[in-house]
Backbone as JSON Lines, residues from 0, in Angstrom:
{"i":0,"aa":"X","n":[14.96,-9.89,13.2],"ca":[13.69,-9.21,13.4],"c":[12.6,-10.15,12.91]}
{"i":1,"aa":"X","n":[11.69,-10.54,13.76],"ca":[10.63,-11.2,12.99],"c":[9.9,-10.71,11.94]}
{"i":2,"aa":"X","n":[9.09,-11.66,11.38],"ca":[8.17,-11.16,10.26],"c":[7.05,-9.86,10.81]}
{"i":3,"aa":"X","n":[6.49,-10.25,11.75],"ca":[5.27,-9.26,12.17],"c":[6.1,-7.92,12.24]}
{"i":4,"aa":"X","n":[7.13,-7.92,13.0],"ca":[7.81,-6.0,13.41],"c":[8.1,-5.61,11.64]}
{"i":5,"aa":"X","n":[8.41,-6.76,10.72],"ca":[8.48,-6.1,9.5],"c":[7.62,-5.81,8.56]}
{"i":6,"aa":"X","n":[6.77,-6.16,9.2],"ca":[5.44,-5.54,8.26],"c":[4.91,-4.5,9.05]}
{"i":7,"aa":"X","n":[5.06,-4.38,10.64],"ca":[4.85,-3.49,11.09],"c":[5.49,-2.01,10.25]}
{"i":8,"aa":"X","n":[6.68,-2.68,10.34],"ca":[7.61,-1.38,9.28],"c":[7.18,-0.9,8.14]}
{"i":9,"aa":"X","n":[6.94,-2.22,7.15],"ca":[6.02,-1.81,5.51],"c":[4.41,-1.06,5.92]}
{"i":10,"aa":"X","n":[4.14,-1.64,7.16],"ca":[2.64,-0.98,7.29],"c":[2.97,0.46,7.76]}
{"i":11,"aa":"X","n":[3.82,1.21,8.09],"ca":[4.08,2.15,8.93],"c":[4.32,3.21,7.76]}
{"i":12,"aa":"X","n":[5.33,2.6,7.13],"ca":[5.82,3.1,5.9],"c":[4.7,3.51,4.71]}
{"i":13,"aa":"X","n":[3.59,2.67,4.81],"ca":[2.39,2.7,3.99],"c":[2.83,1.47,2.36]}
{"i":14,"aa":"X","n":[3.5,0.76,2.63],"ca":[3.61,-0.15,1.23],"c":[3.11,-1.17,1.56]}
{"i":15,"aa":"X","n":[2.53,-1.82,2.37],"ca":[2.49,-2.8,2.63],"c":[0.34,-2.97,2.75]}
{"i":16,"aa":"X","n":[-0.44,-3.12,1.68],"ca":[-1.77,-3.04,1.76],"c":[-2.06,-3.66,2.76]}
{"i":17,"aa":"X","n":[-3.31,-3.35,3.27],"ca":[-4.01,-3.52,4.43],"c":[-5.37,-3.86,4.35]}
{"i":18,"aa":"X","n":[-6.02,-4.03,2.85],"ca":[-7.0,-4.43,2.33],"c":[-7.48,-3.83,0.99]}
{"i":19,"aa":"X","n":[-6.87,-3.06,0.36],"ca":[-7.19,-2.82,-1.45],"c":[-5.96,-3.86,-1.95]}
{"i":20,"aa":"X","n":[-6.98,-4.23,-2.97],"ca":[-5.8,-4.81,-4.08],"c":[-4.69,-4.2,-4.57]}
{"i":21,"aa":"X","n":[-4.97,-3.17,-4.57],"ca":[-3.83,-2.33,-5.07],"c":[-2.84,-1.66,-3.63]}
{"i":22,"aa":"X","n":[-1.53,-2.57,-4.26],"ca":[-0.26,-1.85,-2.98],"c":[-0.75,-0.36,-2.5]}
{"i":23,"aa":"X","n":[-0.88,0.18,-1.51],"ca":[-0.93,1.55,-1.13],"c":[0.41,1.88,-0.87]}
{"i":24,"aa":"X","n":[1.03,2.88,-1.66],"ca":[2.47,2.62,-1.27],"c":[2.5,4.55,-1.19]}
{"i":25,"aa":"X","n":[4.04,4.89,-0.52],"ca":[4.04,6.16,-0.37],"c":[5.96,6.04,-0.99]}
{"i":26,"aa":"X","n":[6.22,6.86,-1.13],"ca":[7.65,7.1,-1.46],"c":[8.65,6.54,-0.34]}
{"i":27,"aa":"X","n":[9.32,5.84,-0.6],"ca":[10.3,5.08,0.45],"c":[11.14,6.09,1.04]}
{"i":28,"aa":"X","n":[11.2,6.02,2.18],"ca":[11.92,6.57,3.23],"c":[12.75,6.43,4.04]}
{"i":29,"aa":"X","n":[14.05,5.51,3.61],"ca":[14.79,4.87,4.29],"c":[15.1,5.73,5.96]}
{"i":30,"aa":"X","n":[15.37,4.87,7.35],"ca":[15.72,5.89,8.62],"c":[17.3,6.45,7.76]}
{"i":31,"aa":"X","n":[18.05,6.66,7.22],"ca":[18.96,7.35,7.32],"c":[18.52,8.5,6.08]}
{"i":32,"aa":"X","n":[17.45,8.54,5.61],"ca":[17.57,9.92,4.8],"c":[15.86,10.56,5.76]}
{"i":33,"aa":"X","n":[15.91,10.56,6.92],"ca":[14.83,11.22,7.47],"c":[16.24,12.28,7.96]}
{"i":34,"aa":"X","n":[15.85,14.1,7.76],"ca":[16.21,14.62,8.48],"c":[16.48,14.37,9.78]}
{"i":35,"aa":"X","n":[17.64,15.25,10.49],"ca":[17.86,14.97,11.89],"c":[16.95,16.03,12.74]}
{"i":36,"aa":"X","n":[16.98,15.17,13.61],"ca":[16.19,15.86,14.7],"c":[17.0,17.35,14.95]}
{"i":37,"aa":"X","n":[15.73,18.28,15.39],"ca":[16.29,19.65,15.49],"c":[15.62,20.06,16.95]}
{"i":38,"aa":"X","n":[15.92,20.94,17.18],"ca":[15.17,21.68,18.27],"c":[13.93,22.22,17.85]}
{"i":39,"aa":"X","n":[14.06,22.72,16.6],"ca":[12.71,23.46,15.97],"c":[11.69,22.5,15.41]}
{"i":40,"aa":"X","n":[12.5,21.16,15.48],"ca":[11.42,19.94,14.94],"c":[10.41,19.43,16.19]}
{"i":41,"aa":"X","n":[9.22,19.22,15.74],"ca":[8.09,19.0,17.02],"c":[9.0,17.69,17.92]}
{"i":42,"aa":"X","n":[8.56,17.42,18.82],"ca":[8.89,17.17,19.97],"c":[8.24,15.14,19.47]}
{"i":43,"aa":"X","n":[9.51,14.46,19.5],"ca":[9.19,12.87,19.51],"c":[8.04,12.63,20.52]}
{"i":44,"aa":"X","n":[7.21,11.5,20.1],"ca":[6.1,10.73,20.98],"c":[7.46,9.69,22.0]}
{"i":45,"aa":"X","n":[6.73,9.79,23.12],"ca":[7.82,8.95,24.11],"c":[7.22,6.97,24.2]}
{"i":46,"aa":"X","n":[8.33,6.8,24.66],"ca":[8.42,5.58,24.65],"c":[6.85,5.28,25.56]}
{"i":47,"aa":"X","n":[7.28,5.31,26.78],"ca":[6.25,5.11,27.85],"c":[4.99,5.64,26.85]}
{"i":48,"aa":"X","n":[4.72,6.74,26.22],"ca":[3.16,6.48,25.82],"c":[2.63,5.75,25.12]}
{"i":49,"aa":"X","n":[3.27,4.84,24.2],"ca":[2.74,3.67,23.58],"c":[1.98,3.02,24.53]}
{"i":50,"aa":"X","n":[1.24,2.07,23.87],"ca":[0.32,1.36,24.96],"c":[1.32,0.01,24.89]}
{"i":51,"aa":"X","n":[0.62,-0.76,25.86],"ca":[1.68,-2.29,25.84],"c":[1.92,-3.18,24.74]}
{"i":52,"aa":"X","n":[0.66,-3.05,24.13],"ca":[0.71,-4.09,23.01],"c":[1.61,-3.57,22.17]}
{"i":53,"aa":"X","n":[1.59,-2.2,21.98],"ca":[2.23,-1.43,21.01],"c":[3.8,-1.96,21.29]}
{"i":54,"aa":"X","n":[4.23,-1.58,22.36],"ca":[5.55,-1.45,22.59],"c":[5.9,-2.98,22.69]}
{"i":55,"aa":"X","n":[5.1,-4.17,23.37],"ca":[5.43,-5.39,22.5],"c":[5.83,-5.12,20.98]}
{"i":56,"aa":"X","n":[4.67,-5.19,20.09],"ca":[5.66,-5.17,18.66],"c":[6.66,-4.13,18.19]}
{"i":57,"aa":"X","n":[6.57,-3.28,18.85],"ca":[8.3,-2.2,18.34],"c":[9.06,-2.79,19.31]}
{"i":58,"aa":"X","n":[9.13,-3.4,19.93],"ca":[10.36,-3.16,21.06],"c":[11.71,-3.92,20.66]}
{"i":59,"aa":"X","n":[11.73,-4.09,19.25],"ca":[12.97,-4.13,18.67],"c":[13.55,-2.4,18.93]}
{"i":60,"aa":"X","n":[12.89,-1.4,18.44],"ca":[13.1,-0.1,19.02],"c":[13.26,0.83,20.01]}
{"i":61,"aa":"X","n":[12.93,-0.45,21.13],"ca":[12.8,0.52,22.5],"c":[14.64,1.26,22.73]}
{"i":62,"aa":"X","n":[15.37,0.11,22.63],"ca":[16.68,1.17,23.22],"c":[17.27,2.3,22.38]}
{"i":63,"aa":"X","n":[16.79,2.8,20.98],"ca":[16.93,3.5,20.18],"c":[15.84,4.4,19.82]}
{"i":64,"aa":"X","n":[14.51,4.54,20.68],"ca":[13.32,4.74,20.39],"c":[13.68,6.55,20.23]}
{"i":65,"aa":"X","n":[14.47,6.97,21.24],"ca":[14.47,8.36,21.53],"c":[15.59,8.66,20.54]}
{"i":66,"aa":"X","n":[16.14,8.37,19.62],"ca":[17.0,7.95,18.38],"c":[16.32,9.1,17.57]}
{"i":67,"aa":"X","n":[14.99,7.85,17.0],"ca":[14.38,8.07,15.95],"c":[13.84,9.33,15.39]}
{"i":68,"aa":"X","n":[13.6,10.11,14.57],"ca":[13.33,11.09,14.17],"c":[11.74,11.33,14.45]}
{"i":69,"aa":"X","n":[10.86,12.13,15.11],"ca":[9.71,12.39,15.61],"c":[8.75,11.79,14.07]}
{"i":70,"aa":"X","n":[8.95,11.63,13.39],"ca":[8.28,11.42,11.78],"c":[8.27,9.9,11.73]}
{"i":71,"aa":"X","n":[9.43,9.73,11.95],"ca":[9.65,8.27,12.21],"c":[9.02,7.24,13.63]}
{"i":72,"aa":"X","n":[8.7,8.22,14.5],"ca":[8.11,7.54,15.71],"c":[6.46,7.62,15.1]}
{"i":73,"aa":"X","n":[6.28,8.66,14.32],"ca":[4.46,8.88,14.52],"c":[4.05,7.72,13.73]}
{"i":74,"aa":"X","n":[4.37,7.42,12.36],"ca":[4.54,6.59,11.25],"c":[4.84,5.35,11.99]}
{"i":75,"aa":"X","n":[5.45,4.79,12.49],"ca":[5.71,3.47,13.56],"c":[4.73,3.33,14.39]}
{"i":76,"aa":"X","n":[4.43,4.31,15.65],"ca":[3.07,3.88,15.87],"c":[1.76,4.19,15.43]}
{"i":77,"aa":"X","n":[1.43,4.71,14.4],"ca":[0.38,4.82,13.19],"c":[0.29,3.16,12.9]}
{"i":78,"aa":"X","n":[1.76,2.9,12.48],"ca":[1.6,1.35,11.72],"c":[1.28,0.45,13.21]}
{"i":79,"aa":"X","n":[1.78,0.38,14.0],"ca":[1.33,-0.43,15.43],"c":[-0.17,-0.49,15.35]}
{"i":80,"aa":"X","n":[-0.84,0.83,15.87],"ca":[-2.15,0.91,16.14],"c":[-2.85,-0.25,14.53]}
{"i":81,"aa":"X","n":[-2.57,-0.12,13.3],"ca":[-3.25,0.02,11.89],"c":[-2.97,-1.81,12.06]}
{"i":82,"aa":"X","n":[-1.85,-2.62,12.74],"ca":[-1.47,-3.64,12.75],"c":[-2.36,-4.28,14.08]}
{"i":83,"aa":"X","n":[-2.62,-3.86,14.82],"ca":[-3.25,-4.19,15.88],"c":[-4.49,-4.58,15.86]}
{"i":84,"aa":"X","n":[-4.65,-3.57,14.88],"ca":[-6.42,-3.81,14.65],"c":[-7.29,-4.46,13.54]}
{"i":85,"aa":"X","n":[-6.01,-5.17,12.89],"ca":[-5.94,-6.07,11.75],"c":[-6.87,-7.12,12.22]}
{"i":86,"aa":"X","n":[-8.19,-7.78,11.54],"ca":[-8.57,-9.51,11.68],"c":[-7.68,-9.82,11.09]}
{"i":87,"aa":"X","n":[-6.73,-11.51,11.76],"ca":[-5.74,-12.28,11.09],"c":[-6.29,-12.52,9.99]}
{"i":88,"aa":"X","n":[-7.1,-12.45,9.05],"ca":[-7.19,-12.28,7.34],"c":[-6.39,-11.71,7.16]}
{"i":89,"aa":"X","n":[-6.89,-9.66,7.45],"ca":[-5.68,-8.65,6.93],"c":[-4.87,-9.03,7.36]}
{"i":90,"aa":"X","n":[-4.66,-9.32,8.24],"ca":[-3.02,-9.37,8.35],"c":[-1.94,-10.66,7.4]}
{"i":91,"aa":"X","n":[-2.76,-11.75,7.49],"ca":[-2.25,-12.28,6.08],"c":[-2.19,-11.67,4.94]}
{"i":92,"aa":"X","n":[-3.31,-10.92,4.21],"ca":[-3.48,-9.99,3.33],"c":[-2.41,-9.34,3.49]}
{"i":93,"aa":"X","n":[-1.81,-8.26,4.5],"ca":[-0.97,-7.41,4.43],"c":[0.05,-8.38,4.33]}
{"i":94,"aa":"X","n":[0.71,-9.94,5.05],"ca":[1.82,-10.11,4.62],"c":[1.98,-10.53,3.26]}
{"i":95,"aa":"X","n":[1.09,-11.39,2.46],"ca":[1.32,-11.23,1.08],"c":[1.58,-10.03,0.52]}
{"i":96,"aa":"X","n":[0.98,-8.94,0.69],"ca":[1.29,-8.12,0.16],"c":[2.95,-7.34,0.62]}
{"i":97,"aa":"X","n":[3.2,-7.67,1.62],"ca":[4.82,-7.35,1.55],"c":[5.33,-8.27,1.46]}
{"i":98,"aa":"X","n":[5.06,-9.68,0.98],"ca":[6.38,-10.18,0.53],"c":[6.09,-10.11,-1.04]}
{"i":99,"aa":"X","n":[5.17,-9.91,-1.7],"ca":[5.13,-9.08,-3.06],"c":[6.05,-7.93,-3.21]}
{"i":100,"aa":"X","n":[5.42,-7.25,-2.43],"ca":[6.62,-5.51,-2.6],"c":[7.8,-6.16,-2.52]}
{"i":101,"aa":"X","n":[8.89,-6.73,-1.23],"ca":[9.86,-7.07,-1.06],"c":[10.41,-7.68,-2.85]}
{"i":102,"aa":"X","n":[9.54,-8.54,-3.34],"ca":[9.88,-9.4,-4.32],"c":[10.33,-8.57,-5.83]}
{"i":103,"aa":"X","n":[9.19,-7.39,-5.91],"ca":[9.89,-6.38,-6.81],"c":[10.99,-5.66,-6.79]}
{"i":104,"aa":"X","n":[11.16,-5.75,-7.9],"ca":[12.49,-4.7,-8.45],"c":[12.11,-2.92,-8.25]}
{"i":105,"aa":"X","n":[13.04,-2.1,-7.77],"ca":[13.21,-1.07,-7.85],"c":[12.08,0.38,-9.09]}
{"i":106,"aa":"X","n":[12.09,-0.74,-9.82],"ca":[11.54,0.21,-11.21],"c":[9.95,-0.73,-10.9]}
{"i":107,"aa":"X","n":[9.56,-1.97,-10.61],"ca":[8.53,-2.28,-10.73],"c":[7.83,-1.4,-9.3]}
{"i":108,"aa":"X","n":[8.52,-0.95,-8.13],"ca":[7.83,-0.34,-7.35],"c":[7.86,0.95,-7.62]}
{"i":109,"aa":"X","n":[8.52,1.51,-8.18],"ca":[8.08,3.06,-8.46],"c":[7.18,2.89,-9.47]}
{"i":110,"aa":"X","n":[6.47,1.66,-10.64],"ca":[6.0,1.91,-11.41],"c":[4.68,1.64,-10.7]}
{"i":111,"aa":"X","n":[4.13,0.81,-9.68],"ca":[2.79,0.4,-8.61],"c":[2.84,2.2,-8.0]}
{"i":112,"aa":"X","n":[3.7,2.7,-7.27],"ca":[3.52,3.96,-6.41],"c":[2.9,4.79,-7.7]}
{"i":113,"aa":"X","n":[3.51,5.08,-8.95],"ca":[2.81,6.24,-10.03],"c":[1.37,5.45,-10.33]}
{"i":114,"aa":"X","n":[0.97,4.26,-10.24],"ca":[0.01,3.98,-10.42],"c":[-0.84,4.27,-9.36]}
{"i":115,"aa":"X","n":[-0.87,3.61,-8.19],"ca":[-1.4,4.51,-6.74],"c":[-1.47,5.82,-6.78]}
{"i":116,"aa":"X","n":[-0.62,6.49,-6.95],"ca":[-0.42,8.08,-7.27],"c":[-1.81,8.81,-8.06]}
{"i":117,"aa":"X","n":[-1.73,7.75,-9.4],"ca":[-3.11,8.31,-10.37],"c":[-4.31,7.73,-9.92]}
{"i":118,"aa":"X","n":[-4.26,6.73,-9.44],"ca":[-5.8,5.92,-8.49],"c":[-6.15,6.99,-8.13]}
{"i":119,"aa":"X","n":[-5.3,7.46,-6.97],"ca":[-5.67,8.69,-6.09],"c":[-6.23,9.99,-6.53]}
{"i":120,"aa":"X","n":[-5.78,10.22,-7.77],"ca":[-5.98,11.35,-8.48],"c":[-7.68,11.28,-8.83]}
{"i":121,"aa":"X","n":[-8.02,9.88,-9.2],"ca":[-9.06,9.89,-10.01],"c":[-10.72,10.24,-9.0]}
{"i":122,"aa":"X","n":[-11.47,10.82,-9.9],"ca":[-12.91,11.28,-8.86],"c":[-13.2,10.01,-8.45]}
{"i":123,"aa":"X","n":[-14.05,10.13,-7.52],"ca":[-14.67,9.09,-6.0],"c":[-15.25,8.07,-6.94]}
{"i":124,"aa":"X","n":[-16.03,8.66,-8.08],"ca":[-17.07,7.97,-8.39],"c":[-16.0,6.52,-9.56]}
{"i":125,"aa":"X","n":[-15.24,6.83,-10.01],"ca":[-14.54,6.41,-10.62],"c":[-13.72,5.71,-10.31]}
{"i":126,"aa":"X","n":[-13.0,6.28,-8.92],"ca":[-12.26,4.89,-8.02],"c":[-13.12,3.83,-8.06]}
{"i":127,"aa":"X","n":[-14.47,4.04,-7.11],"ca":[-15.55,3.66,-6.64],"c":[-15.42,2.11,-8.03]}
{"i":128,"aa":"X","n":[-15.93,2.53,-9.07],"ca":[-16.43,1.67,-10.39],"c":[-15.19,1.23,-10.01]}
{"i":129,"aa":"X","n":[-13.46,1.59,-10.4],"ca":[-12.59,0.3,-10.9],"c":[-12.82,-0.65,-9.46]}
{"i":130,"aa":"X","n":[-12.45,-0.3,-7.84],"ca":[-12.97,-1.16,-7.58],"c":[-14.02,-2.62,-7.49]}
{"i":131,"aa":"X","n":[-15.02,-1.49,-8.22],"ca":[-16.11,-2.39,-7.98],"c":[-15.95,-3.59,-9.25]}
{"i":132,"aa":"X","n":[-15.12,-3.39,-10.13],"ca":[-14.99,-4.18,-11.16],"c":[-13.81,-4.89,-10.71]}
{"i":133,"aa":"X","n":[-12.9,-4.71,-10.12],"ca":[-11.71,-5.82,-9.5],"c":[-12.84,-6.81,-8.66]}
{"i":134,"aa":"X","n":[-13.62,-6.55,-7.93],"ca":[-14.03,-7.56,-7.08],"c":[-14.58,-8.14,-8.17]}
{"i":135,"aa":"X","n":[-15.42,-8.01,-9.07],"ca":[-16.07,-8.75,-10.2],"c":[-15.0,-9.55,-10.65]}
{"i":136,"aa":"X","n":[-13.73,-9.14,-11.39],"ca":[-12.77,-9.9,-11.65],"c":[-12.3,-11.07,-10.48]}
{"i":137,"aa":"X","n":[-12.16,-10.65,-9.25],"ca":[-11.32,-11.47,-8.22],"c":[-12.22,-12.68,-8.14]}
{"i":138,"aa":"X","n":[-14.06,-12.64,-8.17],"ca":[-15.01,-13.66,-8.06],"c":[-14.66,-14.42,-8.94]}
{"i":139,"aa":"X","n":[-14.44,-14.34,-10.69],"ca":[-14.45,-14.96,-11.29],"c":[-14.0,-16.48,-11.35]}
{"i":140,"aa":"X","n":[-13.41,-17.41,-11.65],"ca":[-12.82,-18.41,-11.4],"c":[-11.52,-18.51,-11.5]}
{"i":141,"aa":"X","n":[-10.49,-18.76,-10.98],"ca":[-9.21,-18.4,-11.45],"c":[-8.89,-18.64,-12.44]}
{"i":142,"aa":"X","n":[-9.08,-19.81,-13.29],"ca":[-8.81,-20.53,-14.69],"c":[-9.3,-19.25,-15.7]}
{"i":143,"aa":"X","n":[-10.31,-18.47,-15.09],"ca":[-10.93,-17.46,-16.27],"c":[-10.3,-16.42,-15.76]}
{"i":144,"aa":"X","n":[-9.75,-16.12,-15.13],"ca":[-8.75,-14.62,-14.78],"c":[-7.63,-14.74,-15.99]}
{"i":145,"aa":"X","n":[-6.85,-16.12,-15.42],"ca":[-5.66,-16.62,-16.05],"c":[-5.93,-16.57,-17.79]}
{"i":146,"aa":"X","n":[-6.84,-16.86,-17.96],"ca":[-7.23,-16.56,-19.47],"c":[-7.52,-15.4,-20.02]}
{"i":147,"aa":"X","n":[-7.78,-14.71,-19.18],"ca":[-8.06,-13.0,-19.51],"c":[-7.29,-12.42,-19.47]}
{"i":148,"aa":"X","n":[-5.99,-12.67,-18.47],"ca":[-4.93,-11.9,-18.33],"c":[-4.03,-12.85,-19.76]}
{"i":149,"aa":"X","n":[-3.85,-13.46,-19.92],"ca":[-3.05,-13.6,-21.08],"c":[-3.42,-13.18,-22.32]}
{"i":150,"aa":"X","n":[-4.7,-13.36,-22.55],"ca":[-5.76,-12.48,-23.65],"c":[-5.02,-10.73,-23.47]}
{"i":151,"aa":"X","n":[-4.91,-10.63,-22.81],"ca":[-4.75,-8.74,-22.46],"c":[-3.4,-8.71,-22.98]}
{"i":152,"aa":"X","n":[-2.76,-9.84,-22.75],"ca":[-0.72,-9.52,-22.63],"c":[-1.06,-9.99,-23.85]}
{"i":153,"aa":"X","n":[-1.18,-10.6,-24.92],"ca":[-1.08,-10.98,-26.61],"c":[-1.9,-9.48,-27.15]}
{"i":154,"aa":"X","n":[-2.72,-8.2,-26.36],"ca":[-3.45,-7.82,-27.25],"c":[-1.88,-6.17,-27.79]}
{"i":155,"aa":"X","n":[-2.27,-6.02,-28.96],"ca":[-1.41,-4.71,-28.99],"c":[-2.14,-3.62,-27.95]}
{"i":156,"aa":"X","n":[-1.29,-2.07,-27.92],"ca":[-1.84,-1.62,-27.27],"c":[-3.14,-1.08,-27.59]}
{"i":157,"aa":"X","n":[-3.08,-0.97,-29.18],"ca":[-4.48,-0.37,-29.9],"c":[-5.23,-0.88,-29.51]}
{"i":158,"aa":"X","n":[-5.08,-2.43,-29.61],"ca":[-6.12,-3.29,-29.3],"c":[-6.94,-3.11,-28.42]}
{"i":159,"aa":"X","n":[-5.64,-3.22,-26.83],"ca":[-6.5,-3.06,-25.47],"c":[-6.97,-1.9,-25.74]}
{"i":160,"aa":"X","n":[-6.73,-0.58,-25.95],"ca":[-7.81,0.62,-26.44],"c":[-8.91,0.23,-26.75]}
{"i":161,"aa":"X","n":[-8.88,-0.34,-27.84],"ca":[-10.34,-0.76,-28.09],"c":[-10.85,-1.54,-27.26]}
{"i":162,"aa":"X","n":[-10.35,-2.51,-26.63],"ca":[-11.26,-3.28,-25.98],"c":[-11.84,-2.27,-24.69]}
{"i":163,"aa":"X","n":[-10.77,-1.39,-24.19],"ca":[-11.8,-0.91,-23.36],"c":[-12.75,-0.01,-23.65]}
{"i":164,"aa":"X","n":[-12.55,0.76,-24.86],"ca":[-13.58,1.45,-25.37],"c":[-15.14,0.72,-25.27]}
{"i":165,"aa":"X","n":[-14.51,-0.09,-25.84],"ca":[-16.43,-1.15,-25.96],"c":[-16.52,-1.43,-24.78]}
{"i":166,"aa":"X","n":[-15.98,-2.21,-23.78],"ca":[-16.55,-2.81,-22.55],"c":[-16.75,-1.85,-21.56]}
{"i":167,"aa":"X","n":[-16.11,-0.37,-21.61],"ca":[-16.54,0.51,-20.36],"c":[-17.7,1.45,-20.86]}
{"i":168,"aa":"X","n":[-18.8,1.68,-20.3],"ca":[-19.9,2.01,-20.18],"c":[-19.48,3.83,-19.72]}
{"i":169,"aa":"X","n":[-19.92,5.03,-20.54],"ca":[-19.67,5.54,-20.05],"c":[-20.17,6.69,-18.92]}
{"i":170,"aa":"X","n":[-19.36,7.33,-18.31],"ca":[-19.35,7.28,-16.59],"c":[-20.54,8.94,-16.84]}
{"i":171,"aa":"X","n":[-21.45,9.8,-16.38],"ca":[-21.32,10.74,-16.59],"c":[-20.63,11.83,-15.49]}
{"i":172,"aa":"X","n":[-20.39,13.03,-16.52],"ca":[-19.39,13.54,-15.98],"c":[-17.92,12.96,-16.07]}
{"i":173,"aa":"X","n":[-17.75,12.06,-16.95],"ca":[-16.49,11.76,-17.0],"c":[-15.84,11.79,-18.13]}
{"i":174,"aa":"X","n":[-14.3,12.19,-18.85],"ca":[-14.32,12.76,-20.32],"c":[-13.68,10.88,-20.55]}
{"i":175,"aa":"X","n":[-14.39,10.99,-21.59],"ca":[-13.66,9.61,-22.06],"c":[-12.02,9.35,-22.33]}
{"i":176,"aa":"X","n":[-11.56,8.02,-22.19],"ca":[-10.48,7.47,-22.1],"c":[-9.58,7.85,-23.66]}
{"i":177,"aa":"X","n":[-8.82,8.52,-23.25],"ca":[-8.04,9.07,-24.72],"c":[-6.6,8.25,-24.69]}
């Protein structure tokens, strides 16, 4: 399978970012633990309605397409369309970012998904800020990232407490960091 149908897959799947720094990941779903198709289950998207381009990059799937579990077809071409419409940036972007995921261990990706999980949780305005402070970080120079991030890994955890106590400004409406 080439590289592109497999990121098509991580993009489909949702692990595979598409432009936040942070993996967007959803709970892994291997095809053999998707329920089986039922009669009472909605009705699969058909082959023929993909558009061409589409069915270029699945058509590792075409002779198994009517196989797949209707969940599994929508999610595949969700990720087609989301891959299609990538500038070759994202789409480099997205393959670093799955050959990152690929590269973790089991426990380091469920520990990125609970983190995604609480991103998600947090109010707009608050996503909004950590974003806006990763891009501040990403400008920096790399030599001064690399120094900050090792500064952070020597600090205890009290420490980093404190440090973010002082450096975050606080939000209103927001209860402070306990």
């Amino acid at each position: 399978m080439n590289l592109s149908r497999v990121i098509l897959i991580g993009l489909a799947l949702g692990v595979v970012p598409a432009g936040f720094a942070v993996a967007q990941t959803v709970p892994y779903a291997p095809y053999s633990s998707y329920p089986p198709a039922t009669a009472a289950a909605p009705a699969g998207r058909p082959w023929q309605s993909l558009s061409p381009a589409q069915r270029r990059l699945l058509h590792g799937f075409r002779g198994r397409w009517h196989e797949l579990p209707p969940a599994r077809q929508r999610a595949l071409a969700r990720g087609s369309t989301r891959w299609l419409r990538m500038t070759p940036i994202q789409r480099e972007r997205a393959l670093r970012g799955f050959h990152r995921w690929r590269a973790m261990t089991p426990a380091e990706r469920a520990l990125v998904r609970r983190r995604w999980h609480s991103f998600k949780r947090l109010p707009p305005a608050q996503r909004q800020r950590i974003r806006s402070e990763y891009r501040q970080f990403r400008r920096l120079p790399a030599e001064r990232r690399r120094a900050l991030r090792m500064q952070w890994r020597r600090m205890t955890p009290m420490q980093r407490h404190e440090a973010l106590r002082r450096f975050r400004r606080p939000m209103r409406g927001m209860r402070p960091h306990r």
